[in-house]
C-alpha positions, 0 to 999 in steps of 0.5 A: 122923511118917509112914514109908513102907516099900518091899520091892523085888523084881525077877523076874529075877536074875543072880547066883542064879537067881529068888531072890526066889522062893525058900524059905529054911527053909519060908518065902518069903525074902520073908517075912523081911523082910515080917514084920520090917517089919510087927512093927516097927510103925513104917511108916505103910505097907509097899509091895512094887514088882516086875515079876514077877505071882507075886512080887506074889501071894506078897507079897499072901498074906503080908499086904502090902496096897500093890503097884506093878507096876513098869513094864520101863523100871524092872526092867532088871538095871542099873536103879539101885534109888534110882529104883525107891524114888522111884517107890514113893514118887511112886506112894504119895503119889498113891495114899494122898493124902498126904506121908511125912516119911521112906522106909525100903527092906528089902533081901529078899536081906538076911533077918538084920536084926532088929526092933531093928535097924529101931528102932535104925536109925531112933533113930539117923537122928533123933538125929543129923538125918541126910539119909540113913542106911545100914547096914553091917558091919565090913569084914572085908577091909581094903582099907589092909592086905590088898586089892592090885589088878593093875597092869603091874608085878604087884600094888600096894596098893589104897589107901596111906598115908604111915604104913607099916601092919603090922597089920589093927589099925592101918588106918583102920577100914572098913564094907561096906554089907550092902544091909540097911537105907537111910533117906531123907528125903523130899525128899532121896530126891526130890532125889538119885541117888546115897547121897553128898553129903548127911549120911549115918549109918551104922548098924552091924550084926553080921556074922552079920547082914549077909549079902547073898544073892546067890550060891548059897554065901550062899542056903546061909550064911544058910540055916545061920544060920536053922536055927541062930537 
């Protein structure tokens, strides 16, 4: 089975600026990922895509040998990243001459996961014969308890049920994705925009592993959980 894995990183960021290019204990963010994706040793290749010359710089010195320079058409802020990972994957398949059966993408801003999480995603999408797979968290805001929304009349409930809920214990029990992990098949990927509609798994991992860095509060959470192990 031949896998392909993409590490996509835009040069410009909005909600924390450059994080791409940032260190996090005395390595690259993109280092995190890059490591975990070699060390699994699962991907018939790793290709980092970005627009940004010292992203791809960076990713070369830490021993990535694939590189897409992303054309702008595909490096704006509201470009959906499921394009950006068809056209890794497009571009691999020219460049390599020949066909993967599955994509894997690695979030950089997601540092946390695990090899095992990685083997452990990928043994349950080929159990269960999924289209596609994402990894998420227990959700700690339960939006059939305790998320409201505003509306004319003040606050409602964002969701309701029939059944009257008076503990977080007895709502239907929700994830978020953590932006870790996404696993497509080929021609699924090649097929589809959007995550939905298909088989999709879940693959749930532990909150002290899900952080998403975004803002410079979480750039500080999980530089924490890094100094901690």
């Amino acid at each position: 089975m031949k896998i392909l894995c993409t590490i996509c990183m835009r040069g410009g960021s909005k909600g924390l600026k450059n994080k791409n290019l940032s260190r996090m204990n005395n390595k690259y963010l993109m280092w995190y990922t890059i490591h975990t994706a070699k060390k699994s040793k699962i991907f018939e290749d790793v290709v980092v895509s970005s627009d940004n010359s010292s992203i791809l710089k960076i990713a070369k010195t830490l021993g990535i040998k694939n590189f897409i320079h992303r054309k702008k058409t595909l490096s704006k802020s509201k470009t959906s990243k499921i394009l950006v990972i068809r056209d890794c994957l497009k571009k691999m398949e020219i460049n390599k001459k020949k066909k993967y059966d599955l994509v894997f993408d690695l979030d950089v801003t997601s540092p946390l996961r695990i090899i095992d999480d990685i083997k452990k995603a990928k043994k349950t999408f080929i159990k269960n014969k999924y289209d596609i797979l994402v990894s998420g968290t227990e959700a700690r805001s339960n939006p059939y308890f305790n998320a409201v929304k505003k509306t004319k009349n003040g606050v409602m409930p964002v969701l309701s049920l029939q059944k009257k809920i008076t503990c977080r214990q007895d709502a239907p029990k929700v994830y978020d994705l953590n932006a870790s992990i996404y696993i497509w098949k080929r021609n699924v990927l090649l097929k589809k925009d959007n995550l939905w509609g298909r088989k999709t798994g879940l693959y749930v991992m532990p909150f002290e592993r899900s952080w998403d860095i975004d803002t410079k509060t979480d750039f500080q959470i999980v530089s924490f959980f890094m100094e901690n192990n």
